[in-house]
PQR file of N, CA, C, O and H, with PARSE charges and radii, in Angstrom:
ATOM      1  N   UNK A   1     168.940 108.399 119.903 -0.4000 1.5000
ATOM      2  CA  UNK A   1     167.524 108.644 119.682 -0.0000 2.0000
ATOM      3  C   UNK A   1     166.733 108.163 120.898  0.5500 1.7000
ATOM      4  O   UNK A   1     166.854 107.132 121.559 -0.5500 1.4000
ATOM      5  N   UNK A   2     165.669 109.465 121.041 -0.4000 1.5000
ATOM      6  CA  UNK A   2     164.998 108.544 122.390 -0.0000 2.0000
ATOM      7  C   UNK A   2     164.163 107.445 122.407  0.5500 1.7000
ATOM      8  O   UNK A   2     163.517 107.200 121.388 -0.5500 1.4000
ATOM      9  H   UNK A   2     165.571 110.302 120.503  0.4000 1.0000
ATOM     10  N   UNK A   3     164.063 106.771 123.336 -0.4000 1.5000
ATOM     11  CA  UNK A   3     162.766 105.647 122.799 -0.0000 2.0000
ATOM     12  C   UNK A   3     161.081 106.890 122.618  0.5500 1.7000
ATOM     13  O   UNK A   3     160.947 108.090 122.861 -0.5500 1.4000
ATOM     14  H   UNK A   3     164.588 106.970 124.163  0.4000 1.0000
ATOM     15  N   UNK A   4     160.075 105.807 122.084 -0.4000 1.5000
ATOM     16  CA  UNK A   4     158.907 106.325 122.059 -0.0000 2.0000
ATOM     17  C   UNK A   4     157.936 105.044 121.886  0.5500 1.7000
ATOM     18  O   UNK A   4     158.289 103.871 121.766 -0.5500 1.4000
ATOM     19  H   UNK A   4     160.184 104.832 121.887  0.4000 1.0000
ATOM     20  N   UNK A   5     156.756 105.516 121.901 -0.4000 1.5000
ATOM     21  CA  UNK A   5     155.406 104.971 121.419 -0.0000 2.0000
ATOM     22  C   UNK A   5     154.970 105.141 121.257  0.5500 1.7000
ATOM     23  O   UNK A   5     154.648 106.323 121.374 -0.5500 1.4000
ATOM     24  H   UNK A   5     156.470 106.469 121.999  0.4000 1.0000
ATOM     25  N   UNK A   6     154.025 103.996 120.568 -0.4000 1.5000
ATOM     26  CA  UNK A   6     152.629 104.507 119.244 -0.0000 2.0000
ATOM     27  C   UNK A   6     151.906 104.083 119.939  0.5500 1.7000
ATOM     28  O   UNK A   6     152.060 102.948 120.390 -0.5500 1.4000
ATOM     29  H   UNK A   6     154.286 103.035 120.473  0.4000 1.0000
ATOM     30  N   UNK A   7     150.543 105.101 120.362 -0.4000 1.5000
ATOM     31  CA  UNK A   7     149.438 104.744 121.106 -0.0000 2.0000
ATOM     32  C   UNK A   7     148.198 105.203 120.685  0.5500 1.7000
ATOM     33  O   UNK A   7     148.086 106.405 120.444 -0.5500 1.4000
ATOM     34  H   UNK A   7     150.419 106.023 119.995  0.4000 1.0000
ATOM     35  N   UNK A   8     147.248 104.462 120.552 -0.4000 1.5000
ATOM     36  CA  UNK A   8     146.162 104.303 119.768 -0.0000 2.0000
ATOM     37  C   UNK A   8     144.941 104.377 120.288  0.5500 1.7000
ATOM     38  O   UNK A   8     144.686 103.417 121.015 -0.5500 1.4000
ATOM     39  H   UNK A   8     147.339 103.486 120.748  0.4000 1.0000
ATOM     40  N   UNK A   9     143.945 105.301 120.165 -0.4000 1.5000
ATOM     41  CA  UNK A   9     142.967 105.850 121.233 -0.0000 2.0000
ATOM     42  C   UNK A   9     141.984 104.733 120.371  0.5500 1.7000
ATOM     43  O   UNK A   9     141.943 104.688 119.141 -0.5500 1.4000
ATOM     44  H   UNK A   9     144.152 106.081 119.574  0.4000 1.0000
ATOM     45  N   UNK A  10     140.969 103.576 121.569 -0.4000 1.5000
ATOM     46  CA  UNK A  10     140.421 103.032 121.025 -0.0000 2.0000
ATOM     47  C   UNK A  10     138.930 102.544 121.532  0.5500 1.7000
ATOM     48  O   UNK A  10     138.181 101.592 121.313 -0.5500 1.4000
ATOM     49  H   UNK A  10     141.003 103.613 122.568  0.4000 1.0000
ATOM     50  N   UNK A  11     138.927 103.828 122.391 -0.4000 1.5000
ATOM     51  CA  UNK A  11     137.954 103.561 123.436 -0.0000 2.0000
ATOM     52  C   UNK A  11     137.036 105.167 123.717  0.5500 1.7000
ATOM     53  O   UNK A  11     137.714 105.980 124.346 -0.5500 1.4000
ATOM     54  H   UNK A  11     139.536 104.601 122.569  0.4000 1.0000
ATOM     55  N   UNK A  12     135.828 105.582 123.377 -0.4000 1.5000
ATOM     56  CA  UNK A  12     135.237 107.081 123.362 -0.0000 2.0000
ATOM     57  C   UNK A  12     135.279 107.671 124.664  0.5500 1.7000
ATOM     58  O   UNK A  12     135.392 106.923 125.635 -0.5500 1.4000
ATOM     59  H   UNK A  12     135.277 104.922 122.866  0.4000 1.0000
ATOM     60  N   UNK A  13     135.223 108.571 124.777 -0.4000 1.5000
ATOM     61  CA  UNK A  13     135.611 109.575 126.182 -0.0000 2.0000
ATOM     62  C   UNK A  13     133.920 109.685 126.755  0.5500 1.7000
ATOM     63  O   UNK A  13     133.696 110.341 127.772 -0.5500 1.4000
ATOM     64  H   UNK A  13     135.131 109.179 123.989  0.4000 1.0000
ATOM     65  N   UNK A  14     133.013 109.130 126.163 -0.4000 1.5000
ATOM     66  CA  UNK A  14     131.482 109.883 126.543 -0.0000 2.0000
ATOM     67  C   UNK A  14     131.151 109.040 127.310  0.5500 1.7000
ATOM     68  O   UNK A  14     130.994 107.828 127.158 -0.5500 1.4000
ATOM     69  H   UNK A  14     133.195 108.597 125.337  0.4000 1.0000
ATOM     70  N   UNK A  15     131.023 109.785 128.289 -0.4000 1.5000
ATOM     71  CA  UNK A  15     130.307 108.864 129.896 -0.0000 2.0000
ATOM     72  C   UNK A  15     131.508 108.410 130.883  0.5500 1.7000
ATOM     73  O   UNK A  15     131.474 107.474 131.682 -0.5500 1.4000
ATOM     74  H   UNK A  15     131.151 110.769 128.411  0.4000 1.0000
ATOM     75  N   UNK A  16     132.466 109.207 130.658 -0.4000 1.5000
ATOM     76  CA  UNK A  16     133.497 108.904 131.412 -0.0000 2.0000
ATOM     77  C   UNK A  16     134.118 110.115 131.815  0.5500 1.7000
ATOM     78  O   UNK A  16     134.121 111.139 131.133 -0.5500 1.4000
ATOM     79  H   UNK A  16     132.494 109.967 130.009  0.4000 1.0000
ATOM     80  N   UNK A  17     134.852 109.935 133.374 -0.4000 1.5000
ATOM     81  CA  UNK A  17     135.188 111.142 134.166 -0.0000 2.0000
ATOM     82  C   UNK A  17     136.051 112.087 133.316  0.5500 1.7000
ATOM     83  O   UNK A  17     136.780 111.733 132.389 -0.5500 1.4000
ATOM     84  H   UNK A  17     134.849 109.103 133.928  0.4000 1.0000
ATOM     85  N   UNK A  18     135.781 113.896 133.961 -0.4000 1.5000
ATOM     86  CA  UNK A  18     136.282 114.926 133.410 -0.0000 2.0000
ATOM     87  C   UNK A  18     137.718 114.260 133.071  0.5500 1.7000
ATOM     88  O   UNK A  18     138.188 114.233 131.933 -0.5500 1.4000
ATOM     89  H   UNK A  18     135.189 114.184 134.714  0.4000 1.0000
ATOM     90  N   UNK A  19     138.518 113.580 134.533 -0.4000 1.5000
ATOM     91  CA  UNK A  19     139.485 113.527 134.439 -0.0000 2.0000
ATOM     92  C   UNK A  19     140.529 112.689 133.556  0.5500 1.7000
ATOM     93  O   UNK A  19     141.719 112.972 133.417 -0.5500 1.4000
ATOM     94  H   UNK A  19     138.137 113.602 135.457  0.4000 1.0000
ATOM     95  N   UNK A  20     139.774 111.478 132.922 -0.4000 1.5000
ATOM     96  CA  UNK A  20     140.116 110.583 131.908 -0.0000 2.0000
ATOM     97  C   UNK A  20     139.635 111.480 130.202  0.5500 1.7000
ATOM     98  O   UNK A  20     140.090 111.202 129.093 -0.5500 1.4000
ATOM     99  H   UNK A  20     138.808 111.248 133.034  0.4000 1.0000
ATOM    100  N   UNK A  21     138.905 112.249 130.446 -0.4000 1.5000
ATOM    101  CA  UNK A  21     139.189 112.905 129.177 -0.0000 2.0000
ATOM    102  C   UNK A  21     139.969 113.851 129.107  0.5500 1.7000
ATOM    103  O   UNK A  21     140.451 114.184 128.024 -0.5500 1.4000
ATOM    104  H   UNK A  21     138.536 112.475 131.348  0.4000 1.0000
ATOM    105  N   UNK A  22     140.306 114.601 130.472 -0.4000 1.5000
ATOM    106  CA  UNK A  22     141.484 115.265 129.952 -0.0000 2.0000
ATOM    107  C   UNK A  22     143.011 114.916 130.226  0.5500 1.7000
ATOM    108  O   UNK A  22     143.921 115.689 130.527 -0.5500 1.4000
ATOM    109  H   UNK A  22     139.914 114.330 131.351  0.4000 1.0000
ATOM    110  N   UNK A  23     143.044 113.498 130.035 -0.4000 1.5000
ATOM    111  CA  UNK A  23     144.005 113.008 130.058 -0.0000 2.0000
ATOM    112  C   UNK A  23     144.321 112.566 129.083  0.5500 1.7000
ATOM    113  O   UNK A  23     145.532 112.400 128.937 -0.5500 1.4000
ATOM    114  H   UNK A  23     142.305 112.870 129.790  0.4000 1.0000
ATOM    115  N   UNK A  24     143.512 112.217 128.101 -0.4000 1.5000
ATOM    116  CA  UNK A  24     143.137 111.539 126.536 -0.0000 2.0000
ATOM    117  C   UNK A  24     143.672 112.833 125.894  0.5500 1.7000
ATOM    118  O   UNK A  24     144.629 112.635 125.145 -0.5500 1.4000
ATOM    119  H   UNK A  24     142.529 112.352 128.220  0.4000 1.0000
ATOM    120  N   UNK A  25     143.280 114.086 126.014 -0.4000 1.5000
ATOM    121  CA  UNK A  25     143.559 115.270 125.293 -0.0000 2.0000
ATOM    122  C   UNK A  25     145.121 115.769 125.709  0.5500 1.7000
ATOM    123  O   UNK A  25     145.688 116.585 124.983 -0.5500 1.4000
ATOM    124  H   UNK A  25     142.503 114.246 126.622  0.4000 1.0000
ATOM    125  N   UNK A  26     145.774 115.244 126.897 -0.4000 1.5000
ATOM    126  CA  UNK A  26     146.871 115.345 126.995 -0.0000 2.0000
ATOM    127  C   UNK A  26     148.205 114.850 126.473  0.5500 1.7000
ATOM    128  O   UNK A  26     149.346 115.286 126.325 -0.5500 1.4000
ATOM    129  H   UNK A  26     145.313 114.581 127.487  0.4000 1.0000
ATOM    130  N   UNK A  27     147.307 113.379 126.197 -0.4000 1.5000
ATOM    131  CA  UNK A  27     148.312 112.303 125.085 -0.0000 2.0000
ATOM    132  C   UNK A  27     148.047 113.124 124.094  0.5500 1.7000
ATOM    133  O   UNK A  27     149.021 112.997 123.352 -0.5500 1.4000
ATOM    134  H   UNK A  27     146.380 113.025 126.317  0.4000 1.0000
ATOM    135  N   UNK A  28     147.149 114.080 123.506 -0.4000 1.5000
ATOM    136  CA  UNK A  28     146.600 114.068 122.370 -0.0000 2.0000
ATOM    137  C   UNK A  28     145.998 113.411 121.328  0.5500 1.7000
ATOM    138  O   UNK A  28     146.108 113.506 120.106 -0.5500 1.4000
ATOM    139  H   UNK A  28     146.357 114.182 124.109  0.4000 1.0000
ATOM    140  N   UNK A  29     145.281 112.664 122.119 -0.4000 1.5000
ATOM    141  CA  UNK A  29     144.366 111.945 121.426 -0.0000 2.0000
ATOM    142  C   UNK A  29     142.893 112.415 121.275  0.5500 1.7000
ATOM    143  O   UNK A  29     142.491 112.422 122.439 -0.5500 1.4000
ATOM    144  H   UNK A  29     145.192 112.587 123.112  0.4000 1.0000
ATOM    145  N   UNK A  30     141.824 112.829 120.442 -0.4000 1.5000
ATOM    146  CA  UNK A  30     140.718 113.331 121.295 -0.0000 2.0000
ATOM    147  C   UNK A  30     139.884 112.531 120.141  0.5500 1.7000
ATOM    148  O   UNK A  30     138.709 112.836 120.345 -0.5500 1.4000
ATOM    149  H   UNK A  30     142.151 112.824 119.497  0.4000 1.0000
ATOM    150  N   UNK A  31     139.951 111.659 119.038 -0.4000 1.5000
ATOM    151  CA  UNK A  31     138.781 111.075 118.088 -0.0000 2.0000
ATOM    152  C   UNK A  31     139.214 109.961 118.196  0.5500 1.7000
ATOM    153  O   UNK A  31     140.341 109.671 118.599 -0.5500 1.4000
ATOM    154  H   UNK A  31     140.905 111.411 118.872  0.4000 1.0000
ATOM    155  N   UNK A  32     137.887 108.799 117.649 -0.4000 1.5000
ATOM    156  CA  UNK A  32     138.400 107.528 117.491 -0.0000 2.0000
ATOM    157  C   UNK A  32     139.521 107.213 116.386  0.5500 1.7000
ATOM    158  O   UNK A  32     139.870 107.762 115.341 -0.5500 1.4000
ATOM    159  H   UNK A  32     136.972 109.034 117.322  0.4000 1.0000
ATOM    160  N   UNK A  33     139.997 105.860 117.236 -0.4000 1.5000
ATOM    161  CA  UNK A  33     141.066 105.394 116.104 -0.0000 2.0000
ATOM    162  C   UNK A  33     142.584 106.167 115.830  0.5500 1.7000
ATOM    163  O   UNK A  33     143.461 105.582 115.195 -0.5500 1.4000
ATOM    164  H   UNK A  33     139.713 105.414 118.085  0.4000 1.0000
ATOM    165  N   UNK A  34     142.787 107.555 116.388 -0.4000 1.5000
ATOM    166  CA  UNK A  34     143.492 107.936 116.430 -0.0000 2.0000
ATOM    167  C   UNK A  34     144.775 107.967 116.997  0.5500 1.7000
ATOM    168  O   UNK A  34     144.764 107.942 118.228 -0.5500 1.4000
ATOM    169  H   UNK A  34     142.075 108.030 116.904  0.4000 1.0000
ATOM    170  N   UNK A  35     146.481 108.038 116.167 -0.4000 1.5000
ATOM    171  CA  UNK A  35     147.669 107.484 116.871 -0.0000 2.0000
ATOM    172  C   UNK A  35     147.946 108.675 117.119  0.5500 1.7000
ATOM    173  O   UNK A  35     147.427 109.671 116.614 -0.5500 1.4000
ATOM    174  H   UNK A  35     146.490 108.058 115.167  0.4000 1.0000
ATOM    175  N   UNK A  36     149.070 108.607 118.187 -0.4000 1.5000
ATOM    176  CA  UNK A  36     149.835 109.200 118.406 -0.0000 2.0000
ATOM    177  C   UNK A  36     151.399 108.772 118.509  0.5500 1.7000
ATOM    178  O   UNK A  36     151.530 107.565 118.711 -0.5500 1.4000
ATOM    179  H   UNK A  36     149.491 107.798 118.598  0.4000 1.0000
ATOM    180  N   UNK A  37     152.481 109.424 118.423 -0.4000 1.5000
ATOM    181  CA  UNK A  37     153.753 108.556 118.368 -0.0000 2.0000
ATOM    182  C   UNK A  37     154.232 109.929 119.726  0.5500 1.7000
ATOM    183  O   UNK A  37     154.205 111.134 119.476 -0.5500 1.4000
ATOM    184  H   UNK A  37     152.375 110.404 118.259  0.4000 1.0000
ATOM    185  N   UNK A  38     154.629 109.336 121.083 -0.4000 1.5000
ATOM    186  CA  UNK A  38     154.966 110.170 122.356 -0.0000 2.0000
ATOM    187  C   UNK A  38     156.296 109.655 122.941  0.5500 1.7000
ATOM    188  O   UNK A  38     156.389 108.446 122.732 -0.5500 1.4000
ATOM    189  H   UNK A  38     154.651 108.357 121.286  0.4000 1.0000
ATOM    190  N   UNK A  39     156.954 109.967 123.352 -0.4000 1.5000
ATOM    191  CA  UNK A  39     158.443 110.061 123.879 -0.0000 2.0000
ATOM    192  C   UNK A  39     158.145 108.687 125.213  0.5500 1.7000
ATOM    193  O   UNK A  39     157.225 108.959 125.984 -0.5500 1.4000
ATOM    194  H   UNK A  39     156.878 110.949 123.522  0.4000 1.0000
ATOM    195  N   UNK A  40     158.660 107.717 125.388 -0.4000 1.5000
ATOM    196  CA  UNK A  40     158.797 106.786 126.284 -0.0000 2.0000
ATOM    197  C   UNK A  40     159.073 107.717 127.863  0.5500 1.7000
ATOM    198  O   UNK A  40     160.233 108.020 128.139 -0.5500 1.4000
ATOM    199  H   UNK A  40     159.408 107.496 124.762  0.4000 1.0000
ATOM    200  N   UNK A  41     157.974 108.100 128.781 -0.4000 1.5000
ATOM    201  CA  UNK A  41     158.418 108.620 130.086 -0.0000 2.0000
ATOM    202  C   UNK A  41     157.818 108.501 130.723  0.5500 1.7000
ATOM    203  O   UNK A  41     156.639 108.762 130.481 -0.5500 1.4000
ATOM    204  H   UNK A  41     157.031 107.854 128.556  0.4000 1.0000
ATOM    205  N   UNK A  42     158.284 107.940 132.209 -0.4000 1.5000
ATOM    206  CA  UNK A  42     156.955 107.675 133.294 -0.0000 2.0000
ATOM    207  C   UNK A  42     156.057 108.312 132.992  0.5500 1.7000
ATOM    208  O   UNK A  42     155.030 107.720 132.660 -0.5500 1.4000
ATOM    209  H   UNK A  42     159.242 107.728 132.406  0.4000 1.0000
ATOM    210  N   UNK A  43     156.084 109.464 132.989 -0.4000 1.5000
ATOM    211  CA  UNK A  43     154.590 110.500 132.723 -0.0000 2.0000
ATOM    212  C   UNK A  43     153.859 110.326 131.674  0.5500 1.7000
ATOM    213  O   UNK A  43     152.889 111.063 131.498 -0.5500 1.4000
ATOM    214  H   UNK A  43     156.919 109.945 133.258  0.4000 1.0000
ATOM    215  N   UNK A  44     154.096 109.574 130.997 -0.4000 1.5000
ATOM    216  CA  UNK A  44     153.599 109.504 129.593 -0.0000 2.0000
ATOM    217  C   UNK A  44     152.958 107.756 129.686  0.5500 1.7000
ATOM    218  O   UNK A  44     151.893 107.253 129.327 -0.5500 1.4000
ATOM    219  H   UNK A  44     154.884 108.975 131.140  0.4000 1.0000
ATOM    220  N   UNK A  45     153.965 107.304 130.223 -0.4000 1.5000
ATOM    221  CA  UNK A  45     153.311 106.051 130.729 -0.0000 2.0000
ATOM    222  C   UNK A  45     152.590 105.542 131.617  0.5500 1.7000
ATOM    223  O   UNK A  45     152.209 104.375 131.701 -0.5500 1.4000
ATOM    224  H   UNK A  45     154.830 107.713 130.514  0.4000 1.0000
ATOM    225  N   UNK A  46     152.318 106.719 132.542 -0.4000 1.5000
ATOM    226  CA  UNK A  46     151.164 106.775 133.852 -0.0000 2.0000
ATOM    227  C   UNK A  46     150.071 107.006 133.108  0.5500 1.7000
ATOM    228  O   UNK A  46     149.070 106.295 133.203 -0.5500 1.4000
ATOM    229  H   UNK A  46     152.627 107.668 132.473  0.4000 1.0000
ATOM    230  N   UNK A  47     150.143 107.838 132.444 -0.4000 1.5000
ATOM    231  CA  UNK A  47     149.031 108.826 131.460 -0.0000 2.0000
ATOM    232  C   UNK A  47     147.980 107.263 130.832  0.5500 1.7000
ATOM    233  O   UNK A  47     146.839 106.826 130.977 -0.5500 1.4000
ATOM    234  H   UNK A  47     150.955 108.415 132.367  0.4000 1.0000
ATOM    235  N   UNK A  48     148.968 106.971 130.267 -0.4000 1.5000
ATOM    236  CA  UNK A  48     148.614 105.797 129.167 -0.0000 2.0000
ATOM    237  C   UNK A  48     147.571 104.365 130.297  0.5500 1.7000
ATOM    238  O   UNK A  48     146.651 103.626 129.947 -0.5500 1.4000
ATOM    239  H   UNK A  48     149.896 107.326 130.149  0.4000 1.0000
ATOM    240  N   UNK A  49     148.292 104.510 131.683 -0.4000 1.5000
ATOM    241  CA  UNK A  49     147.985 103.633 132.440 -0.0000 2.0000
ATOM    242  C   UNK A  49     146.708 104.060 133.100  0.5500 1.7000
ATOM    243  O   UNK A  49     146.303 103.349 134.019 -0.5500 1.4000
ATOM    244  H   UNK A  49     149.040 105.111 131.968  0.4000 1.0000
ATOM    245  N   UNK A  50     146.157 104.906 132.830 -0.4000 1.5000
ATOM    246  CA  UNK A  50     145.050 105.565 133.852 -0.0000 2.0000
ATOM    247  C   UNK A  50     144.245 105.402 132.886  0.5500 1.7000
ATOM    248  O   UNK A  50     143.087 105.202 133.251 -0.5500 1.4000
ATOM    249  H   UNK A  50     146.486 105.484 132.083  0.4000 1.0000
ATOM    250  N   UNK A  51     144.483 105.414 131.389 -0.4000 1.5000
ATOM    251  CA  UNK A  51     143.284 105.482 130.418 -0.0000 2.0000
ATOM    252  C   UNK A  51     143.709 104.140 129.530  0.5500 1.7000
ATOM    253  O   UNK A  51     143.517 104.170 128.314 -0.5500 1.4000
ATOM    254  H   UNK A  51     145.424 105.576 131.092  0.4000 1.0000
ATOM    255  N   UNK A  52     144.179 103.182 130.040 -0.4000 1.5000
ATOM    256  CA  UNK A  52     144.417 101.820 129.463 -0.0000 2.0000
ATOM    257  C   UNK A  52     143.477 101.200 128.716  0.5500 1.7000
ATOM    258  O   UNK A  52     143.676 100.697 127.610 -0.5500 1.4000
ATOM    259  H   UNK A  52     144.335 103.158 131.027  0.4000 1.0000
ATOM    260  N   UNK A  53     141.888 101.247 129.636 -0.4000 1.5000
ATOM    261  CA  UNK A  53     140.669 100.878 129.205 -0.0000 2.0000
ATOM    262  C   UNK A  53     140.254 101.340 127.544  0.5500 1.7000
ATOM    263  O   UNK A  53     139.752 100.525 126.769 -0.5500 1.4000
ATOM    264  H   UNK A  53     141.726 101.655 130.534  0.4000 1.0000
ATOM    265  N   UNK A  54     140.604 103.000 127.098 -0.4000 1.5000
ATOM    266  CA  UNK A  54     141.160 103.543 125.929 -0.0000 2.0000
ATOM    267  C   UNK A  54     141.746 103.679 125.293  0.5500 1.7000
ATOM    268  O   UNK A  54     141.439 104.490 124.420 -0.5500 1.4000
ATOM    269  H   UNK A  54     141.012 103.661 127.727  0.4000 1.0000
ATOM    270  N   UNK A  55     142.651 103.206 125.247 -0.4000 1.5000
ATOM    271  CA  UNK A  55     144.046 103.044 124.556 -0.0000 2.0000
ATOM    272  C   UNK A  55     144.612 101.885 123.963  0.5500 1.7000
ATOM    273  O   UNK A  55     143.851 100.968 123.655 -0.5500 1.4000
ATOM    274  H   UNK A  55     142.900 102.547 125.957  0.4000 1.0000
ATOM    275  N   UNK A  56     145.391 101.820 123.831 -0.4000 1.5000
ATOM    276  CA  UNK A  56     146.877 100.413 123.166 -0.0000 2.0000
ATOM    277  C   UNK A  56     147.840 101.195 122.475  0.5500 1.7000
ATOM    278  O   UNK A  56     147.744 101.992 121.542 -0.5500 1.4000
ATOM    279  H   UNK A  56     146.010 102.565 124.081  0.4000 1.0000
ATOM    280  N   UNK A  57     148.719 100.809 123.104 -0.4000 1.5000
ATOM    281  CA  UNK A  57     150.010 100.954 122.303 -0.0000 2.0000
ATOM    282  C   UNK A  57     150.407 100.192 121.774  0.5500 1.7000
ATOM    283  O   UNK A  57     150.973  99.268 122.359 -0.5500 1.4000
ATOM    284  H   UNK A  57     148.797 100.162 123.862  0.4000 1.0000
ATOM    285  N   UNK A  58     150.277 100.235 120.282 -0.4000 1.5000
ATOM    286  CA  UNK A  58     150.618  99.515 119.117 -0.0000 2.0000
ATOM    287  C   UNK A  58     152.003  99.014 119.022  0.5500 1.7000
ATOM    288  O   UNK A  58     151.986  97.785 118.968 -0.5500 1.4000
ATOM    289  H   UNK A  58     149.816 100.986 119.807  0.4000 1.0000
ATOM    290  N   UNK A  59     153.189  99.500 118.982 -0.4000 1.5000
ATOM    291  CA  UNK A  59     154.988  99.898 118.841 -0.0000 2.0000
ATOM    292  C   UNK A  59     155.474 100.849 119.849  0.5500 1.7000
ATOM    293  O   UNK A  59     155.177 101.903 120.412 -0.5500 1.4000
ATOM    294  H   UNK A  59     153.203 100.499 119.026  0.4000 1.0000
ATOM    295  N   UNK A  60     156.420  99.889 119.782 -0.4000 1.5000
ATOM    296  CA  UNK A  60     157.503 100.366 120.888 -0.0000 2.0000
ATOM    297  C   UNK A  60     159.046 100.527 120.218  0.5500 1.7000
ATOM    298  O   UNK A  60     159.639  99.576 119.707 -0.5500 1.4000
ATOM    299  H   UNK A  60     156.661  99.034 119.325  0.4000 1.0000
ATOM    300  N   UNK A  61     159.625 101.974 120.314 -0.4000 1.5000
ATOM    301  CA  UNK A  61     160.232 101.878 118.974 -0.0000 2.0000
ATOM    302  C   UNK A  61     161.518 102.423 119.853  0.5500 1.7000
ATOM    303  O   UNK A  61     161.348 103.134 120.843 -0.5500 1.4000
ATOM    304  H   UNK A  61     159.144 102.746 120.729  0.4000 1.0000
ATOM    305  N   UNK A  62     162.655 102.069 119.449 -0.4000 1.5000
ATOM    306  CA  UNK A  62     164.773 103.123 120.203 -0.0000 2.0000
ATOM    307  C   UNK A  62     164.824 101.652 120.575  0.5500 1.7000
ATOM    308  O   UNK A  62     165.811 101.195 121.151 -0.5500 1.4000
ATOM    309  H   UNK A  62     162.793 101.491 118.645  0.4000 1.0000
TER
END
């Protein structure tokens, strides 16, 4: 099983660059409070790192 994580949008996209919201919509995250459970991969973890200020990853799960 692959690893993954639960990441938790916790921070609003309004007043912040095109490019951090469509990075939020790439995790698939786009409302407050909302998880997502995403496959453990640099790309997924760059993603997460550019919009840190928005986010947390709750669990770390494999």
């Amino acid at each position: 099983m692959a690893k993954t994580i639960v990441v938790k949008q916790i921070g609003s996209p309004i007043r912040r660059p095109e490019k951090q919201r469509q990075t939020l919509i790439g995790l698939g995250l786009n409302k407050m409070h909302k998880t997502r459970e995403l496959e453990d991969t640099p790309a997924v973890r760059g993603m997460v790192a550019k919009v840190s200020h928005m986010v947390e990853i709750i669990e770390e799960k494999g």
